[in-house]
Residue frames relative to the residue before (quaternion, step in Angstrom):
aa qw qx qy qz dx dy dz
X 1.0000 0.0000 0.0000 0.0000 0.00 0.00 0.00
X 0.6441 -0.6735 0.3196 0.1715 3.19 -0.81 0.70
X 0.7340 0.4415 0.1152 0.5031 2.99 1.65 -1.12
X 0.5459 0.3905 -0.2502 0.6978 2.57 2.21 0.45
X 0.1770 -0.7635 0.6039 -0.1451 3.38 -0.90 1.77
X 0.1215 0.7497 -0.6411 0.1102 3.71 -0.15 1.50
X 0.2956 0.7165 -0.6312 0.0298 3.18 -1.62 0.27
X 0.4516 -0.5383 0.4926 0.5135 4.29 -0.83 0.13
X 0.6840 -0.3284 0.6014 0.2502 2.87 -2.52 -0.07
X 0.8085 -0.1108 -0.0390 0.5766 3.55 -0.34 1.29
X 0.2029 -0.7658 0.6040 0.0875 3.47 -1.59 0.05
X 0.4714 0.6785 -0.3880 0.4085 3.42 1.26 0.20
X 0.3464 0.7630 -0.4370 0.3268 3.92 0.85 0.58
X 0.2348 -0.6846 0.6392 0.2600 3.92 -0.14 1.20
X 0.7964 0.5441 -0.2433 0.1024 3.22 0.41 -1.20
X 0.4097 0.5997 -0.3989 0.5598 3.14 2.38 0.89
X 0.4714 0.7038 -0.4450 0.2906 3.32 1.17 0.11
X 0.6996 0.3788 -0.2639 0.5453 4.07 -1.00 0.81
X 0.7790 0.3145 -0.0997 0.5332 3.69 1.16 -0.63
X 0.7743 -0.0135 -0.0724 0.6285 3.76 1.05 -0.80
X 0.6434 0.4434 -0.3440 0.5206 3.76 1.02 -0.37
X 0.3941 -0.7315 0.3155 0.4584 3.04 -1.14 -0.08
X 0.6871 -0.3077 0.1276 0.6457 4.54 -0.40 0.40
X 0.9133 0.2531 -0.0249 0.3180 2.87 0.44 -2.13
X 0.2420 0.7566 -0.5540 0.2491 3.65 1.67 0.26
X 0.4681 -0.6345 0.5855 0.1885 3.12 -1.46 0.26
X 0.6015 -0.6897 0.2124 0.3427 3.63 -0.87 0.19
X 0.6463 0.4692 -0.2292 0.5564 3.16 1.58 -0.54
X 0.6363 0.4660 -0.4379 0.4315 3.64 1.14 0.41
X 0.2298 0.8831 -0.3133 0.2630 3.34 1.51 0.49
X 0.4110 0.4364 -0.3385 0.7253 3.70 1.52 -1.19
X 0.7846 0.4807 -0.3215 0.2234 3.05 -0.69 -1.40
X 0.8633 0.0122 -0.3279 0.3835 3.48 0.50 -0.06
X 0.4973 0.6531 -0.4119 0.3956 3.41 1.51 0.88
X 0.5179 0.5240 -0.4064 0.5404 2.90 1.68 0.88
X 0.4631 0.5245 -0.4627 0.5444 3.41 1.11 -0.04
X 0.8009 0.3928 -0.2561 0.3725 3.94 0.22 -0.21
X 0.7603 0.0166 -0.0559 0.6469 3.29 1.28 -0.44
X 0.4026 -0.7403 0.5242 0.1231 3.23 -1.48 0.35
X 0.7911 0.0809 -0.2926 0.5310 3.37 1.06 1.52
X 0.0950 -0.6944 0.7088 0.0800 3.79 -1.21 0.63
X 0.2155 -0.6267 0.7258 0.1845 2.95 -1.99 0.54
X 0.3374 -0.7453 0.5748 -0.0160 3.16 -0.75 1.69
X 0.1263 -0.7168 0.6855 -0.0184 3.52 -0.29 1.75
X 0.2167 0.6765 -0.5836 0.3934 4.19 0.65 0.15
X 0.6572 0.5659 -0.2816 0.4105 3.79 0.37 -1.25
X 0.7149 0.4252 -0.3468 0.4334 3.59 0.06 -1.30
X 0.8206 0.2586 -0.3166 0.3993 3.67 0.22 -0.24
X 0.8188 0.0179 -0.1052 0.5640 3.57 1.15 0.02
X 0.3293 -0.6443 0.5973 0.3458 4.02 -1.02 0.70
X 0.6429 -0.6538 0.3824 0.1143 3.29 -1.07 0.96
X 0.3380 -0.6760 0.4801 0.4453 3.74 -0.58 0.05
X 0.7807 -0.3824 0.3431 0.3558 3.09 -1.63 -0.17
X 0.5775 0.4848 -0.4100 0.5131 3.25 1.15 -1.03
X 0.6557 0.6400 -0.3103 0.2535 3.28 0.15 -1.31
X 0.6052 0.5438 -0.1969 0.5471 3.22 1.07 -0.81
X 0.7988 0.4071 -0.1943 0.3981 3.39 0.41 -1.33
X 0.5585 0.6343 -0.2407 0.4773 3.17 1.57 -0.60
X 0.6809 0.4337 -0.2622 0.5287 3.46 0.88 -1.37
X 0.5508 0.4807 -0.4416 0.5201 4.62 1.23 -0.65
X 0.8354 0.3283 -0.2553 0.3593 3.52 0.52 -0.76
X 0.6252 0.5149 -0.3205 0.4912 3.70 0.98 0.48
X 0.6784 0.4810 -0.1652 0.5302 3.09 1.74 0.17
X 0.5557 -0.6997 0.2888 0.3437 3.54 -0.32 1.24
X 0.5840 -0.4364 0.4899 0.4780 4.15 -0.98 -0.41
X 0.7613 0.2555 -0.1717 0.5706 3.91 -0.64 0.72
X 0.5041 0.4946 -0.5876 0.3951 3.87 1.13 0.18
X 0.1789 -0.7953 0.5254 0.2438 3.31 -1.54 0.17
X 0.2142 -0.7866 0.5196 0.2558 3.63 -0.63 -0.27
X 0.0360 0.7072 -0.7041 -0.0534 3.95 -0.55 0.34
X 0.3275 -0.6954 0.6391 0.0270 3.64 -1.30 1.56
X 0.4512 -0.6056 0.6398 0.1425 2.90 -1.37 0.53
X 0.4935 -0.6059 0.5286 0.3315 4.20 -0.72 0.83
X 0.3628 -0.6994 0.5705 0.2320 3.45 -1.16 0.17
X 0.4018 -0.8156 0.3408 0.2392 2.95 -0.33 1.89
X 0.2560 0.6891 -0.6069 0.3022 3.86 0.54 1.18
X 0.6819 0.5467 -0.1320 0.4676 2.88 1.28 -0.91
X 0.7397 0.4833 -0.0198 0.4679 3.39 0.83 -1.21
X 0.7528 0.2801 -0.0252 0.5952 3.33 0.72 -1.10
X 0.7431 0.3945 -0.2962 0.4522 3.88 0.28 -1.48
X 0.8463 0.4169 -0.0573 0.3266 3.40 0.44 -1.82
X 0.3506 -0.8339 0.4004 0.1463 3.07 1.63 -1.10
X 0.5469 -0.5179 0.3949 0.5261 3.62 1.63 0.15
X 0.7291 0.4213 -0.3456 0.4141 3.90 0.65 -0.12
X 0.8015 -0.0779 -0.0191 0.5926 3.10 -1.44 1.82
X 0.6453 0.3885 -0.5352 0.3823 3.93 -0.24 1.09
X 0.0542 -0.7870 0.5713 -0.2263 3.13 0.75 1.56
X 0.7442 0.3750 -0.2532 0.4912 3.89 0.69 -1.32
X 0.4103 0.6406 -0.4824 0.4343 3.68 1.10 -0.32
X 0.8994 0.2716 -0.1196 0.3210 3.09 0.04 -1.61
X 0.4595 0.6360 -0.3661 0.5004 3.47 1.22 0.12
X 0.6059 0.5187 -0.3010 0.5227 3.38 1.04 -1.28
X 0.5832 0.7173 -0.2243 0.3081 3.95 0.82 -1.14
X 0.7475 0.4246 -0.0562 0.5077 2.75 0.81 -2.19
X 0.7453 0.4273 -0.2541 0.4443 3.34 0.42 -0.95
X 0.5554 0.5457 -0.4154 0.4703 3.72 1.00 -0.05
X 0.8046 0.4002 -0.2081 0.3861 3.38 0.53 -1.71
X 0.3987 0.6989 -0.4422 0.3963 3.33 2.06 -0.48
X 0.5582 0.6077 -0.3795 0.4184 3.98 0.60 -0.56
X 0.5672 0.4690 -0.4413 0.5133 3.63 0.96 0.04
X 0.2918 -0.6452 0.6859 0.1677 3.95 0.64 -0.03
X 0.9046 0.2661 -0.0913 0.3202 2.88 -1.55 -1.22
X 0.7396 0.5471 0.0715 0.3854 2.62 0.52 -2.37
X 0.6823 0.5040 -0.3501 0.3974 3.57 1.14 0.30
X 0.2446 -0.8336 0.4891 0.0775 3.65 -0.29 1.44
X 0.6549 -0.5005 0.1643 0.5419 3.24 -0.98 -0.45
X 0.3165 -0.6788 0.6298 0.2059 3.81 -1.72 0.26
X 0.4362 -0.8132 0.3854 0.0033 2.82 -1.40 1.73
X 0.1018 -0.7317 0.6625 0.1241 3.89 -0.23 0.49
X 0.0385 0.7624 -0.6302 0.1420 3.40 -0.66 1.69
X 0.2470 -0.9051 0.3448 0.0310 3.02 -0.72 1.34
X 0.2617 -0.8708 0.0916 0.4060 3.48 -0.46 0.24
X 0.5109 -0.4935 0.0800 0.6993 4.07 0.27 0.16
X 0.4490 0.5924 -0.5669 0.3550 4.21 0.32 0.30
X 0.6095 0.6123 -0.3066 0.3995 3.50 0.99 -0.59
X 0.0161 0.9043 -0.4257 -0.0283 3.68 0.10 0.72
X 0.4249 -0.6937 0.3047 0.4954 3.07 -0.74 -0.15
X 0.2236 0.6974 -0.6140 0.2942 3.82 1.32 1.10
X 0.6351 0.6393 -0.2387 0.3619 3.75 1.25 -0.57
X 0.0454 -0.9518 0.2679 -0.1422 3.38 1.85 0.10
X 0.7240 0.3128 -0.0194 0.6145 3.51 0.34 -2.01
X 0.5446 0.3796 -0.5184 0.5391 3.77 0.48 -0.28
X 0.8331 0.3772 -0.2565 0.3129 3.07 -0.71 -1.67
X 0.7733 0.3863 -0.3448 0.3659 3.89 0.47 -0.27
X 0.4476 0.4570 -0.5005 0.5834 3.72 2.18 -0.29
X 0.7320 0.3207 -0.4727 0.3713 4.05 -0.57 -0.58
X 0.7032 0.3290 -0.5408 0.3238 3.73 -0.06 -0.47
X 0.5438 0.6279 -0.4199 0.3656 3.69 1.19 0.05
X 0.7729 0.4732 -0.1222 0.4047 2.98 1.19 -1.05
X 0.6175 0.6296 -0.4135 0.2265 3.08 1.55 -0.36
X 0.5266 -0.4879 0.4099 0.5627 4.35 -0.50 -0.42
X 0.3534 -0.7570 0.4994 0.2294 3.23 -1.49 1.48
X 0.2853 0.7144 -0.5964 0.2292 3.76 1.34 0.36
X 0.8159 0.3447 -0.1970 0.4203 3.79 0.32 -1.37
X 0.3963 -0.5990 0.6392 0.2747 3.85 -1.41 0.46
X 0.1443 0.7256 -0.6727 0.0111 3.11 -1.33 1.22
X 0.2184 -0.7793 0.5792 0.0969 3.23 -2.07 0.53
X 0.3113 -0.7997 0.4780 0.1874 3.18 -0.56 0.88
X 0.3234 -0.6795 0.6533 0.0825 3.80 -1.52 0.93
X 0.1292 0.6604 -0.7396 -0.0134 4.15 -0.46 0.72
X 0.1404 -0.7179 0.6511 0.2025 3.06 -1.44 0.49
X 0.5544 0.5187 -0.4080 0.5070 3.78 0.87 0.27
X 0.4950 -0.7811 0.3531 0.1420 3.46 -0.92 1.60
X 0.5016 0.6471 -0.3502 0.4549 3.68 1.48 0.15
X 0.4103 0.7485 -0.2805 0.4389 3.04 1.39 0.31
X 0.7392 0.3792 -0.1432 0.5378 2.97 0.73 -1.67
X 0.5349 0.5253 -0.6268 0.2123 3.52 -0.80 1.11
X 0.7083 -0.5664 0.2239 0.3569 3.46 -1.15 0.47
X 0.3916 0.6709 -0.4225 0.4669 3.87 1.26 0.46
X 0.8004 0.3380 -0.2741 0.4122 3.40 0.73 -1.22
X 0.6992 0.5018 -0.2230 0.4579 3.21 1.18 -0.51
X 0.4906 0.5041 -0.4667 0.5361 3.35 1.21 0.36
X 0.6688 0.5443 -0.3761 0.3392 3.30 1.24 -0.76
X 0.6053 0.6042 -0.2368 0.4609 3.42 1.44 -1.01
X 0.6545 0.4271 -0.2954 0.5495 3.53 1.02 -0.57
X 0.5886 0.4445 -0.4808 0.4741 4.26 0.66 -0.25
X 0.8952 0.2594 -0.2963 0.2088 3.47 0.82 -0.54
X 0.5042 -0.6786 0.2419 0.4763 2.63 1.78 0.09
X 0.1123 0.7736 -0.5533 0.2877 3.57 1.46 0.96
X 0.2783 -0.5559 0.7343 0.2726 3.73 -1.38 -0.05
X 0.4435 -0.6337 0.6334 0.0236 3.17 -1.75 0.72
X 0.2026 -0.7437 0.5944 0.2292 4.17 0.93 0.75
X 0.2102 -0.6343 0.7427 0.0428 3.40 -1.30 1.17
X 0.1786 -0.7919 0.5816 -0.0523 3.53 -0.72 1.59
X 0.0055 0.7639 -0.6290 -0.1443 3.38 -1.16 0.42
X 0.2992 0.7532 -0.4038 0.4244 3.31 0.29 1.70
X 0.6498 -0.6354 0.3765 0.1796 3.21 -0.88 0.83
X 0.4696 0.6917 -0.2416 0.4926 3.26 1.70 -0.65
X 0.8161 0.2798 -0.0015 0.5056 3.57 0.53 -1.46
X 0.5139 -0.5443 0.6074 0.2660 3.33 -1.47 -0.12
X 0.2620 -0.6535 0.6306 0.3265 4.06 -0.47 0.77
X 0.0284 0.4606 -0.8748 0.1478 3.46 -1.43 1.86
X 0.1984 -0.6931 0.6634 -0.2004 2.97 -1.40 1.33
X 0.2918 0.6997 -0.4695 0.4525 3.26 1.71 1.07
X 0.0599 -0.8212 0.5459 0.1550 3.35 -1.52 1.15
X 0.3760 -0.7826 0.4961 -0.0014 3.45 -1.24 1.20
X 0.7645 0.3363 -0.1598 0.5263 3.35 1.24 -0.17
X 0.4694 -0.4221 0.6332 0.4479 3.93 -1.44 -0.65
X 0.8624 0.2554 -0.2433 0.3631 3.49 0.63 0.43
X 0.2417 -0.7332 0.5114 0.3774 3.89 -0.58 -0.17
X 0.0697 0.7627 -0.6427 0.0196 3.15 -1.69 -0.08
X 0.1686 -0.7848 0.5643 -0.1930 2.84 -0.54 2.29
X 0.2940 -0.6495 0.6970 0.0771 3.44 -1.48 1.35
X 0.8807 -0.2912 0.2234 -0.2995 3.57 -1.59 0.48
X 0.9348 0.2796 0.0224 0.2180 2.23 -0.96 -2.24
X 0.4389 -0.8039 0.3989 0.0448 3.45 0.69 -0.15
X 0.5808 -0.6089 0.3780 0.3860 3.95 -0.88 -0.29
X 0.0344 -0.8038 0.5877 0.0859 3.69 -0.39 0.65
X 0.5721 0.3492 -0.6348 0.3844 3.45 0.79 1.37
X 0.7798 0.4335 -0.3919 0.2245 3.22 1.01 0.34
X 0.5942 0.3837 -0.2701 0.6533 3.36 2.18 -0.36
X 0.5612 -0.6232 0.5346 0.1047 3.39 -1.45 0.98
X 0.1895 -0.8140 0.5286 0.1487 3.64 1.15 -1.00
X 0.7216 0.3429 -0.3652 0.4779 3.82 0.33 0.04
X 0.4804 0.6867 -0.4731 0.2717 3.40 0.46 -0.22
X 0.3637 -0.6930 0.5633 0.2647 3.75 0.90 -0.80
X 0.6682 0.4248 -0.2589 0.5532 3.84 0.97 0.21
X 0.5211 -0.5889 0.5175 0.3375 3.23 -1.61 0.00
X 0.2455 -0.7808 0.5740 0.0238 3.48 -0.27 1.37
X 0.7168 0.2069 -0.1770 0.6419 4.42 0.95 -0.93
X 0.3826 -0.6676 0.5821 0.2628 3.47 -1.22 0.46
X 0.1539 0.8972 -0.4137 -0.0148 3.71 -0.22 0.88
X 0.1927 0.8335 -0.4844 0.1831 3.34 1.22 1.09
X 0.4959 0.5930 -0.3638 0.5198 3.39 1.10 -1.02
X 0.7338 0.4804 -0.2983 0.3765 3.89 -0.05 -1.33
X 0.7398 0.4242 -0.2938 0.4318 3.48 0.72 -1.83
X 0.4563 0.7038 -0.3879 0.3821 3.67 1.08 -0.59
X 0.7995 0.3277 -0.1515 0.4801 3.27 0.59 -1.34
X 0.3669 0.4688 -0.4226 0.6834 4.33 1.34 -0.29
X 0.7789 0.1165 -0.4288 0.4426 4.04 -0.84 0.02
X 0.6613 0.3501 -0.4831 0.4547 3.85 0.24 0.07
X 0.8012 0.2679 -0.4274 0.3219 3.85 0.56 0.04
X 0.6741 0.3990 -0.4894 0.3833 3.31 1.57 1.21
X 0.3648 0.7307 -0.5363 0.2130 3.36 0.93 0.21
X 0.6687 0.4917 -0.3967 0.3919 3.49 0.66 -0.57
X 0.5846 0.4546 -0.4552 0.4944 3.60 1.03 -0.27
X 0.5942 0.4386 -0.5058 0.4458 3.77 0.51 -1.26
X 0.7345 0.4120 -0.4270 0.3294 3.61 -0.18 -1.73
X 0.6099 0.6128 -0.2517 0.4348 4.28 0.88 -0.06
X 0.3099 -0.8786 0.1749 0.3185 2.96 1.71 -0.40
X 0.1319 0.8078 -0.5282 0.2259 2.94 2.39 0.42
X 0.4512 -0.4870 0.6804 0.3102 4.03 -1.74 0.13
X 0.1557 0.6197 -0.7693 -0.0024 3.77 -1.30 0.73
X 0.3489 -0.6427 0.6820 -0.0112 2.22 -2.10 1.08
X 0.1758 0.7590 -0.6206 0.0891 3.79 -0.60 0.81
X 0.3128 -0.7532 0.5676 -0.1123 2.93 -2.02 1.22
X 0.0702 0.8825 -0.4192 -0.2015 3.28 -0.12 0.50
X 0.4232 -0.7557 0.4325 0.2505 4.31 -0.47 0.16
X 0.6520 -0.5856 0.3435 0.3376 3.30 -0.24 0.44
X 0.8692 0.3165 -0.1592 0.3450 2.92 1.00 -0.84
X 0.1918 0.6679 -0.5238 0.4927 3.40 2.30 0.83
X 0.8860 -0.2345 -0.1044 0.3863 3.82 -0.65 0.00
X 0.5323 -0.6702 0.2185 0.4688 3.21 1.61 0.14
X 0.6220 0.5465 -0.2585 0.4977 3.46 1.34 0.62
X 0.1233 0.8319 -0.4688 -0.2701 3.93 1.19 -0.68
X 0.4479 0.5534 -0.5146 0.4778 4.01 1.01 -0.74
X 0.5908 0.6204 -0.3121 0.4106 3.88 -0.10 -0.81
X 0.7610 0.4924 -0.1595 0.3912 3.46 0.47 -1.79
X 0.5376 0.5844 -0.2533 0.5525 3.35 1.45 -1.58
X 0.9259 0.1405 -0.3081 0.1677 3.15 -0.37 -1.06
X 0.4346 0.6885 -0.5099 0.2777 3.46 1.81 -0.26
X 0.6649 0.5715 -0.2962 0.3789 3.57 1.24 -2.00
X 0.5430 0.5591 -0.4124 0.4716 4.06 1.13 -0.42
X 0.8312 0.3249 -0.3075 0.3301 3.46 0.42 -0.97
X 0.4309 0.6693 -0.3826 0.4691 3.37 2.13 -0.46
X 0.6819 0.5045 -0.2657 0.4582 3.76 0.64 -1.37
């Protein structure tokens, strides 16, 4: 379906090599042919540093027409600052990843569970403040969140709400946007993620994720979906079962 945009949480992983890479690929042709298989990544690279220019320009040009990228904030913002007085952060951000053009999906403000919702007046002056050129979605992992204030707040602006399958969060299954945008991520005390294999059986699960989006795809809503390494310990797998499920 058109309107359906899967792919994992980064793509830099030798240990997919022999099974989804090819043996003798090199590392830096990685994008390059993990864009021949799918037709989006969520590039967690971001949260710990904004990229250079090259980097950017490097990652639009190694990547087919119709590929997409959605970034992850840099948890200076998110985590260090917290939404306070990181105005130049996020300018610096936008205006980098803005160099994807086309090729720029949505960008995620994940939070971590210290973030409450005692943090209110921040968290409702930046999503006001932020530019309405780009689509963003916000991740909270602290349950004080979830009440019907913030999510009125997410729906005036047309924020997404990250649907998580994780242990971290309660499953709210609340939309806020003209789009979705599902995380994953799974249990990392029970999957290891490097192995290059399926480590959780999740047919039973992914089975049931394509019956509670088909009514959006068959709507023509846009979804986004990610998968983490550490959801069955394989994400190439995940993609293509939930494709053939959808």
């Amino acid at each position: 379906m058109p309107n359906l945009r899967l792919g994992t949480i980064g793509w830099s992983y030798s240990f997919w090599k022999g099974n989804f890479y090819p043996t003798k690929i090199a590392p830096k042709d990685y994008l390059a042919y993990y864009s021949t298989q799918f037709n989006t990544v969520e590039v967690d690279s971001t949260f710990y540093r904004i990229p250079t220019q090259q980097t950017v320009t490097n990652w639009k040009q190694q990547t087919p027409g119709g590929f997409v990228f959605s970034l992850k904030f840099p948890q200076i913002i998110t985590h260090v600052k917290m939404l306070k007085d990181c105005q130049d952060e996020t300018d610096a951000f936008l205006n980098r990843v803005g160099l994807l053009k086309e090729k720029l999906g949505p960008l995620l403000l994940q939070f971590p569970p210290s973030f409450a919702a005692n943090h209110w007046g921040d968290f409702e002056a930046y999503l006001h403040w932020l530019p309405k050129e780009s689509r963003y979605v916000v991740e909270v992992r602290n349950k004080t969140w979830l009440n019907p204030e913030f999510l009125r707040l997410l729906r005036d602006i047309k924020v997404a709400l990250a649907w998580t399958d994780s242990p971290l969060m309660a499953k709210i299954r609340e939309v806020t946007a003209d789009f979705l945008y599902i995380r994953w991520e799974g249990d990392r005390r029970r999957v290891k993620g490097t192995l290059g294999r399926i480590e959780v059986e999740r047919q039973a699960d992914l089975k049931a994720w394509a019956q509670k989006i088909k009514p959006y795809l068959n709507g023509q809503m846009e979804v986004y979906g990610y998968f983490d390494k550490y959801y069955s310990g394989y994400p190439p797998s995940d993609i293509k079962m939930l494709t053939d499920f959808a």
